[in-house]
C-alpha positions as CSV (number, residue, x, y, z in Angstrom):
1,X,44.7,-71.7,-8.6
2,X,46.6,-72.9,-5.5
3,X,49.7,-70.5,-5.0
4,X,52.1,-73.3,-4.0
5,X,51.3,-74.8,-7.2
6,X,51.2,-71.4,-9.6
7,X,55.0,-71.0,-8.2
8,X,56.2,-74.7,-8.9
9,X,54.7,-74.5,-12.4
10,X,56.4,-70.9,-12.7
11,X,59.4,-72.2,-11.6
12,X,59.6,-75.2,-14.0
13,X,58.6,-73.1,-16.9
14,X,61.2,-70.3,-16.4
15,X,63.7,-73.1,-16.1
16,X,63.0,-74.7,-19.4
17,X,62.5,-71.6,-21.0
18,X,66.2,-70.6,-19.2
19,X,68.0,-73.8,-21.3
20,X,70.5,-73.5,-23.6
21,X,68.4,-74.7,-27.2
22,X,68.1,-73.6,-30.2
23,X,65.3,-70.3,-29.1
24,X,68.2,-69.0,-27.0
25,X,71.0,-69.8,-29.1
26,X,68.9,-67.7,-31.8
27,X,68.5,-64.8,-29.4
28,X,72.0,-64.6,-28.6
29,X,72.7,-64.7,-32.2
30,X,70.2,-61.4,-33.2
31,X,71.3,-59.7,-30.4
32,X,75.1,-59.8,-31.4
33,X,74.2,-59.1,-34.9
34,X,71.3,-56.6,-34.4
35,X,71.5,-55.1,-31.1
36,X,68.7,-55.9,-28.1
37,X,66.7,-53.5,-29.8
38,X,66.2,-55.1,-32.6
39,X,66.3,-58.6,-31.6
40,X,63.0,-58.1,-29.5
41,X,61.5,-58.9,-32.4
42,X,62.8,-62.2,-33.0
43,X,62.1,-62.8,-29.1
44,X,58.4,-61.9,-29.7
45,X,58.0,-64.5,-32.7
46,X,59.5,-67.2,-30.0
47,X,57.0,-66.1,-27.2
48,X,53.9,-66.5,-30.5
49,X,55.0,-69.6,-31.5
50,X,55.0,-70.6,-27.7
51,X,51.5,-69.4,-26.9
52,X,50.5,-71.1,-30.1
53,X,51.8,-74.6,-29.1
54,X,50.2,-73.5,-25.5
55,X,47.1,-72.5,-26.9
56,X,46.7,-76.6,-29.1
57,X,48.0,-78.3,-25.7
58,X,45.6,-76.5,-23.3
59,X,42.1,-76.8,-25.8
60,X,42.9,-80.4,-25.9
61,X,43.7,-80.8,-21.9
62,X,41.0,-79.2,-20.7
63,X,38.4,-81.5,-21.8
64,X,40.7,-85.1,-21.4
65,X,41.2,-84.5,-18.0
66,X,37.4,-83.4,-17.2
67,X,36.6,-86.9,-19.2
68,X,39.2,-88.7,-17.3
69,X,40.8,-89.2,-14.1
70,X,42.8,-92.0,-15.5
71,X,43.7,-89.9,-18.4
72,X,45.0,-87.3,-16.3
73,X,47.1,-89.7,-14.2
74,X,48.5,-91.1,-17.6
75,X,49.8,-87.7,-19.0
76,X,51.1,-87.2,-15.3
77,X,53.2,-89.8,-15.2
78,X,54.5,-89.4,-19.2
79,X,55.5,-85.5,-17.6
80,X,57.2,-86.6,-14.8
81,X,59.5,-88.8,-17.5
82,X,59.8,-86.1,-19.5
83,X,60.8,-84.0,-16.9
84,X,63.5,-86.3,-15.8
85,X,64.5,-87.2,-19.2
86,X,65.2,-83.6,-19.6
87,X,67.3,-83.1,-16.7
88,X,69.5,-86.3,-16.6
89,X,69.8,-85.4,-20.4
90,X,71.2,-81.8,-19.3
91,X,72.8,-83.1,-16.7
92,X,75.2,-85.6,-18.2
93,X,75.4,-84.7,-21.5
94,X,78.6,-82.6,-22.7
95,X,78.5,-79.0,-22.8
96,X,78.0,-77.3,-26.6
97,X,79.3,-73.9,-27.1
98,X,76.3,-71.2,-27.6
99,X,78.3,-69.9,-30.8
100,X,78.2,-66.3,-32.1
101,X,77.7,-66.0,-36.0
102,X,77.1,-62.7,-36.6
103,X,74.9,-61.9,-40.1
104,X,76.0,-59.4,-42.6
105,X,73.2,-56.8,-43.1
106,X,70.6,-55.8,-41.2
107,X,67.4,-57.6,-41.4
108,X,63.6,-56.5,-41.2
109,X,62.0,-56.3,-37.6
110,X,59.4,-58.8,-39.7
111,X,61.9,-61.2,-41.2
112,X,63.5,-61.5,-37.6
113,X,59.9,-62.0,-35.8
114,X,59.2,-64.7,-38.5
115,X,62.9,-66.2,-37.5
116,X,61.6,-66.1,-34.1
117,X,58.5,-67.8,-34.4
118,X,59.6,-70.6,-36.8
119,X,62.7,-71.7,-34.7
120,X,60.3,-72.2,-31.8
121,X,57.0,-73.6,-33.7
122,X,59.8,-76.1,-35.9
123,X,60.7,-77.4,-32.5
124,X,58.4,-80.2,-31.4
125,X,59.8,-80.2,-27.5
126,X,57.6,-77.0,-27.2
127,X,54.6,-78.9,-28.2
128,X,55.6,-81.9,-26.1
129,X,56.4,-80.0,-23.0
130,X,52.7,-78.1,-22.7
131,X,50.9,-81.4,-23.2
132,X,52.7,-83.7,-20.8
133,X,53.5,-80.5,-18.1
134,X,50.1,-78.6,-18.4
135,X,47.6,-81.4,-16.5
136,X,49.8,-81.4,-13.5
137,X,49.7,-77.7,-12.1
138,X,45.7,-78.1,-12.8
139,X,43.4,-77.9,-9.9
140,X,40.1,-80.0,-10.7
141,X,38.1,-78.7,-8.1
142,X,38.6,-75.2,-9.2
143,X,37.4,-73.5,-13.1
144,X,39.6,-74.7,-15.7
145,X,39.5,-71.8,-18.0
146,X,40.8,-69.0,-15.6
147,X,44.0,-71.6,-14.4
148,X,44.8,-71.9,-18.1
149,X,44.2,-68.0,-18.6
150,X,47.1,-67.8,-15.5
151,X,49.5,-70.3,-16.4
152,X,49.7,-68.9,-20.4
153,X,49.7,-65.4,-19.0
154,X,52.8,-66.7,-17.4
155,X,54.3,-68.6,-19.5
156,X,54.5,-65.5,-22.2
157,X,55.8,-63.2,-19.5
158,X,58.2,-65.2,-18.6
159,X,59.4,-66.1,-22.0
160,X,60.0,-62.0,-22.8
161,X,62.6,-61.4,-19.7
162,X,64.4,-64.6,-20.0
163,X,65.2,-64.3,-23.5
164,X,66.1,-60.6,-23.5
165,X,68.5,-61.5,-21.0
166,X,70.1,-63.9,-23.9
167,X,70.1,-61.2,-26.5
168,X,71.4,-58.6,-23.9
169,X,74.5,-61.2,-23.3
170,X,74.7,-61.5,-27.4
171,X,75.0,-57.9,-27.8
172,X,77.7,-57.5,-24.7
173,X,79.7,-59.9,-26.6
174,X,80.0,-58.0,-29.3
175,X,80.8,-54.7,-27.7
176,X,83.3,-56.4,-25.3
177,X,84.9,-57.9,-28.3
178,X,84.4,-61.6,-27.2
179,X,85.1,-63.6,-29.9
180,X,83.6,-67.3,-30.1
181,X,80.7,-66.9,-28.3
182,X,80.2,-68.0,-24.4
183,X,82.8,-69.8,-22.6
184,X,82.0,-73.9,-22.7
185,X,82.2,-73.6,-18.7
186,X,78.9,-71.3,-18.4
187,X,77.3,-73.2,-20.5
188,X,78.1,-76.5,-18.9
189,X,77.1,-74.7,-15.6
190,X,73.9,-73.6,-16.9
191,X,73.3,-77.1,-18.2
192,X,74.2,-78.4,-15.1
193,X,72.1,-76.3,-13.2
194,X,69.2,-76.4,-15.4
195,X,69.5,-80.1,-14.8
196,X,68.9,-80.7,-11.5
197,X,66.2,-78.0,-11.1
198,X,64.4,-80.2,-13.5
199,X,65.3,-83.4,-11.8
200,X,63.8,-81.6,-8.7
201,X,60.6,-80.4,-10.3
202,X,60.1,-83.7,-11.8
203,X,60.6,-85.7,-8.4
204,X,57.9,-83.2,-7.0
205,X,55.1,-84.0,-9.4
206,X,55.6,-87.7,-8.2
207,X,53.0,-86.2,-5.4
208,X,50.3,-84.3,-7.5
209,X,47.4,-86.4,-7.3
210,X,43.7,-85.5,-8.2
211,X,41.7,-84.5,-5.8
212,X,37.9,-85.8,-5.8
């Protein structure tokens, strides 16, 4: 796999997995209420649900753009709309407060993994976002399986850090006593941000073509 193309396909996928939706607003949530610690769990049922949706996208992908030139050019073009759907959507649309609710009681590491996992497999952008992303970072003229291998590899690593960081910052709320959750300007900045890097990445994949 192309390096160049392994680092924009890292790049877009750490940024979608960054925005503010309802896997991080979760996270933030079990980690003011349960502690980093504890709230790993709920960020490793996210992480399965995301490999599963990864795992149906990429069985799928791998043989319609083998069959397909024109297929591949099709779910191109329906990523790069998605892509800039996303971004202008982030971009414009008003900033929503990431709100802390803290539970009473502590809950099982299992019923916060299940949590985890049905937040992310109950949301269909997951789905949507391997199957019109995937094709694009896919080099034809090099094995399939292996590049697949990579990018969900990647994808699950990424998800892990990026997520912990969310429940680290719901847990810091707590101990510094923060009440309401985080301020409505970082999370119009981080909207904002999140945004234009998609804009960007979605304005680049105007230039992936398939190579014969």
């Amino acid at each position: 796999m192309d390096f160049h193309l392994f680092l924009l396909f890292a790049i877009t996928t750490a940024v979608v997995i960054s925005s503010p939706g309802p896997s991080a607003i979760l996270v933030v949530s079990q980690g003011a209420s349960h502690g980093l610690g504890r709230a790993i769990f709920g960020i490793l049922g996210i992480a399965v649900g995301g490999m599963t949706y990864f795992t149906l996208s990429a069985t799928g992908i791998a043989s319609l753009i083998l069959a397909s030139t024109l297929v591949f050019s099709t779910i191109k073009w329906i990523g790069v709309a998605f892509l800039l759907y996303l971004g202008l959507k982030a971009l414009f649309s008003k900033s929503a407060l990431i709100n802390i609710a803290p539970e009473r009681g502590q809950k099982t590491s299992s019923a916060l993994f299940l949590q985890g996992l049905f937040i992310m497999v109950s949301n269909p952008k997951a789905m949507l976002f391997f199957t019109a992303i995937l094709p694009q970072f896919i080099d034809l003229d090099r094995p399939i399986a292996p590049q697949i291998l990579i990018m969900g590899a990647t994808t699950y690593a990424l998800q892990i850090p990026i997520y912990s960081a969310y429940a680290y910052m719901g847990e810091r709320i707590t101990r510094s006593g923060i009440k309401g959750g985080i301020k409505a300007w970082l999370a119009n900045a981080l909207n904002k941000f999140a945004g234009a890097a998609l804009i960007f990445a979605g304005l680049k994949m105007i230039g992936v073509t398939v190579s014969k």
